[in-house]
C-alpha positions in Angstrom: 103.2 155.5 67.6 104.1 152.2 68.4 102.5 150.4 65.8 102.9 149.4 61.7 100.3 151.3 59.9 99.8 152.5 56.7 101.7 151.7 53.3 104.7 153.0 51.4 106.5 152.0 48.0 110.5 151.9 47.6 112.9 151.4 45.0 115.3 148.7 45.2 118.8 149.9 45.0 121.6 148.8 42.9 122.9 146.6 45.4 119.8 144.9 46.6 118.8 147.5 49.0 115.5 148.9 50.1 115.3 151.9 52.4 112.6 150.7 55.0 109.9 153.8 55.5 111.0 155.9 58.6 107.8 155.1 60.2 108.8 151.6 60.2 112.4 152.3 61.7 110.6 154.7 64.5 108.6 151.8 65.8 110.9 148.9 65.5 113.3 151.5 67.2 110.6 152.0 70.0 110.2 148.1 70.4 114.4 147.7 70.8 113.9 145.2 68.0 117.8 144.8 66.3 117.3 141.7 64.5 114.1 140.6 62.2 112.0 137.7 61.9 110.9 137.4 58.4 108.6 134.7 57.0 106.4 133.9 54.0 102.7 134.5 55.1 100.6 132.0 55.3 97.6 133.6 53.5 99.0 136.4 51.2 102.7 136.2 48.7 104.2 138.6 51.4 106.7 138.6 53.5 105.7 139.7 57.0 108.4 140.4 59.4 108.4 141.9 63.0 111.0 141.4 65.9 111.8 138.1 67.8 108.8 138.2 69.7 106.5 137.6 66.4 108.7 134.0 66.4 108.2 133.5 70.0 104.6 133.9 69.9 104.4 131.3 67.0 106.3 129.5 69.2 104.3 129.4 72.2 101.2 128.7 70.0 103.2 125.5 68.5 104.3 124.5 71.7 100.2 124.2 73.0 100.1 121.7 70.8 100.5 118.1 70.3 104.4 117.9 69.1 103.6 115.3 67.0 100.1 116.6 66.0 99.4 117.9 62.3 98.9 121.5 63.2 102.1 121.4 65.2 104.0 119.7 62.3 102.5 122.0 59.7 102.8 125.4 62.1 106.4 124.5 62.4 107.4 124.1 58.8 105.5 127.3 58.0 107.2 129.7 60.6 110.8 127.9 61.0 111.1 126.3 57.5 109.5 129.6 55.9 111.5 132.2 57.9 114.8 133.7 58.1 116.5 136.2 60.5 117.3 139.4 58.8 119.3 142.8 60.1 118.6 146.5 58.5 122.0 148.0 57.7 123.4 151.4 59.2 121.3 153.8 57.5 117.8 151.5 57.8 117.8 149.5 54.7 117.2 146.0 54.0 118.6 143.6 51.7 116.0 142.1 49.1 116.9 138.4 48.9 116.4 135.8 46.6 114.3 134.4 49.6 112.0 137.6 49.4 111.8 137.8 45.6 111.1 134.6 45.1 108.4 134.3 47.1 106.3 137.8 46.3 108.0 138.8 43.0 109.0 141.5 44.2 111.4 143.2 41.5 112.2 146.9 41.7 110.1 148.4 44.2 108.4 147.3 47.6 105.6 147.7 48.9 105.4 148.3 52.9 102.2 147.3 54.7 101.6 148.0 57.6 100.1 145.2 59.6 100.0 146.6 63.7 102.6 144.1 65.3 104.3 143.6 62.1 104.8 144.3 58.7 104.6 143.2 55.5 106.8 143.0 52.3 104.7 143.4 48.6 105.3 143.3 45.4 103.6 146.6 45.0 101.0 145.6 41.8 100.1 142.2 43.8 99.1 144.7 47.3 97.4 147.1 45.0 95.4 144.5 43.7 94.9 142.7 46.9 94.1 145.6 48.5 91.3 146.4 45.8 89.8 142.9 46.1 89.6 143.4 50.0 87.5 146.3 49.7 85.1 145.4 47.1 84.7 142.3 49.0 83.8 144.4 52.4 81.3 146.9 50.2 79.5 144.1 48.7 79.1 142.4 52.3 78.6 146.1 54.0 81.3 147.7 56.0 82.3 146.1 59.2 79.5 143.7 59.1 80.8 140.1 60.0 
């Protein structure tokens, strides 16, 4: 498998700590990926996070652009001034920051998503209810129609 799928909910630890799921740590250990990107999504209160080249791509998308336009300005204070660099410890657990928290409410459990490239850091009542929206909005305009 070499992509984030599915969902799972862990506890915070005493110390901050959440054990990311071992499906997770399989692909980001198939990708070589030792340090993550994490930034505050754009659309949802999540944190998504993936490996370098999740930035770089951002970055090549920024650099298309206008340097001085609005989408380049805006772009850049989304993914550099709403992301930080993050490492899982030893035995595949990350630290839940103040950074983190404070932008999903996450408080004593998360919720994994997975998102194919990348996943995505809940507060597990907010992707439950999320998730619930999504697909009463798809029934009510017919699966997979556009």
């Amino acid at each position: 498998m070499n992509r984030f799928l599915s969902n799972a909910t862990n506890r915070i630890d005493a110390k901050g700590r959440v054990s990311v799921p071992s499906a997770f740590r399989a692909v980001l250990a198939q990708r070589d990926v030792r340090e993550l990107y994490c930034f505050q999504d754009f659309v949802f209160p999540a944190i998504s996070v993936g490996g370098p080249d999740l930035l770089d791509r951002f970055e090549r998308q920024i650099a298309s652009e206008d340097p001085f336009s609005p989408e380049a300005n805006e772009m850049s204070l989304l993914i550099h001034g709403g992301g930080v660099f993050m490492r899982l410890d030893s035995e595949g657990r990350l630290t839940v920051t103040d950074f983190i928290r404070d932008f999903t409410g996450i408080t004593t459990d998360v919720t994994f998503v997975g998102r194919a490239d990348h996943f995505q850091l809940w507060a597990p009542q907010t992707f439950e209810a999320m998730q619930a929206a999504a697909r009463t909005e798809r029934r009510s305009r017919g699966l997979g129609s556009k």
